[in-house]
C-alpha positions as CSV (number, residue, x, y, z in Angstrom):
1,X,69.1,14.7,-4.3
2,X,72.4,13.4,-6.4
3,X,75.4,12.9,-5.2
4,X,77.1,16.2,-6.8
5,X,74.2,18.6,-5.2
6,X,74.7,17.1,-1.8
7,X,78.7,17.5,-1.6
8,X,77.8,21.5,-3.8
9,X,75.9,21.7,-0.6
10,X,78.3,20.7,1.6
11,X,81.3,22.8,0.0
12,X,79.6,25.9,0.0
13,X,78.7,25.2,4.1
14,X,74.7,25.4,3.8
15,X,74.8,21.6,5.4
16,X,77.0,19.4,6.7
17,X,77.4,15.6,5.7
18,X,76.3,14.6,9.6
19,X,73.1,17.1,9.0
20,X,72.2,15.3,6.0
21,X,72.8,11.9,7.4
22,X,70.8,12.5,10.0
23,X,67.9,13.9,8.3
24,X,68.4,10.7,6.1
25,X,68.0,8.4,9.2
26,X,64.7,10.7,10.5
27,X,63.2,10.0,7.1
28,X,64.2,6.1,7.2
29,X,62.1,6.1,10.6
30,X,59.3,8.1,9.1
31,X,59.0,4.8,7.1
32,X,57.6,2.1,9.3
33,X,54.2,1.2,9.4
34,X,52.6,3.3,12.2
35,X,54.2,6.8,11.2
36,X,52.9,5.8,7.6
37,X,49.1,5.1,9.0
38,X,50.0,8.9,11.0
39,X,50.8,10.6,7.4
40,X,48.1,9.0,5.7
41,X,45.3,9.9,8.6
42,X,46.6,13.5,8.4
43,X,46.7,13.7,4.8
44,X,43.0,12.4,4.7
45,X,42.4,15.4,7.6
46,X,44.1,17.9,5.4
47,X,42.6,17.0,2.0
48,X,39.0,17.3,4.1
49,X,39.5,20.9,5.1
50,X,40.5,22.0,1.8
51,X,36.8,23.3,1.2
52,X,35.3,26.3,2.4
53,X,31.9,24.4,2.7
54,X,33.2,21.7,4.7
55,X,34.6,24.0,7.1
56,X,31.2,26.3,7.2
57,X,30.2,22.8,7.7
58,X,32.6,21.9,11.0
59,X,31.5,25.7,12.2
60,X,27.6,24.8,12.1
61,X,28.1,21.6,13.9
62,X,29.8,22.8,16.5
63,X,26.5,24.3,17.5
64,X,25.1,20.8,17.7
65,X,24.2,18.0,15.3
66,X,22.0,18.5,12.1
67,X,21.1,16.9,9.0
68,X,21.7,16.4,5.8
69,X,19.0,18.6,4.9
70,X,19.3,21.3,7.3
71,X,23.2,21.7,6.5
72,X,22.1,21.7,2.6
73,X,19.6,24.8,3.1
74,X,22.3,27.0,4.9
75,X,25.1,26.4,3.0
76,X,23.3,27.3,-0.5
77,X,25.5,24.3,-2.2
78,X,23.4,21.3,-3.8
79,X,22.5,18.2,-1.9
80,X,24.9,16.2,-3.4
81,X,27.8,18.4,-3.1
82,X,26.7,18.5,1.2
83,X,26.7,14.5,1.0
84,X,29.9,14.5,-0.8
85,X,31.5,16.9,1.6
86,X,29.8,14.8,4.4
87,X,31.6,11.6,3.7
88,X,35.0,13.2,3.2
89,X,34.8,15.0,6.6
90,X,33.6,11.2,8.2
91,X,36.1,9.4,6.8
92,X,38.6,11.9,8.0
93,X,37.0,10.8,11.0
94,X,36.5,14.7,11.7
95,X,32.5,14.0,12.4
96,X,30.3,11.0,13.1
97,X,27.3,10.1,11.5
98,X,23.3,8.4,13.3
99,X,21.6,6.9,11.2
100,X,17.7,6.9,12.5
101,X,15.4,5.6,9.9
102,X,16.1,6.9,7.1
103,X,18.0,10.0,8.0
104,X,21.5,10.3,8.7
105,X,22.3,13.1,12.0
106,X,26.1,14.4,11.1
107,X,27.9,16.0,14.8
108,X,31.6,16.5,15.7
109,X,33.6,13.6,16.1
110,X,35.1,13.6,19.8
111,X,38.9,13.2,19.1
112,X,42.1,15.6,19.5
113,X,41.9,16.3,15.8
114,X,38.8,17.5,15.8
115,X,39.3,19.6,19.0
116,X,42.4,21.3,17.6
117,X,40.2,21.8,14.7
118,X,37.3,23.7,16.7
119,X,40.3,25.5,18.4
120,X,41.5,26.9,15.4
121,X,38.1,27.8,14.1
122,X,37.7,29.5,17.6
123,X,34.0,27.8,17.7
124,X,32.4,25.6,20.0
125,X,29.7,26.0,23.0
């Protein structure tokens, strides 16, 4: 914001200059490192759910854990699409993945994201 938009604000009473500097010294705080690692794991959460399929695929495993295969048959997009969407849910750290062998077993992550997340959805045993 300029300097002539912030005192137009001011003159015609929207804000006030202690509003402004206030919400200048919120943002300032925003800034430090841990708040920053906050907004980046919630961005990372956000930009995960941003696909039906991956949320068809949060509602399927909160009925218990599956694989890559069964989660590819039931939600009719290609393998590689499911793996993609797979990855961006785990490093979201939404889910967690087992490998055994040579099969990877996808299931819900046990965090307060991911419990919110199930709340929302209004799924879960």
């Amino acid at each position: 914001m300029t300097l002539s938009d912030m005192k137009k604000i001011v003159q015609e009473g929207i804000c006030s200059v202690e509003s402004i500097e206030a919400s200048k010294k919120l943002s300032e705080e925003l800034e430090g490192d841990e708040m920053h690692e906050r907004i980046i794991a919630a961005e990372h959460v956000l930009k995960a759910l941003a696909d039906r399929n991956r949320i068809k695929i949060l509602m399927l495993l909160s009925h218990g854990e599956m694989c890559v295969c069964q989660l590819t048959a039931v939600t009719d997009a290609p393998q590689p699409t499911v793996s993609h969407s797979l990855r961006a849910l785990e490093n979201a750290r939404i889910i967690k993945r087992e490998q055994r062998g040579r099969w990877h077993f996808y299931s819900l992550a046990e965090n307060r994201a991911t419990e919110i997340l199930m709340e929302m959805l209004k799924v879960g045993n």
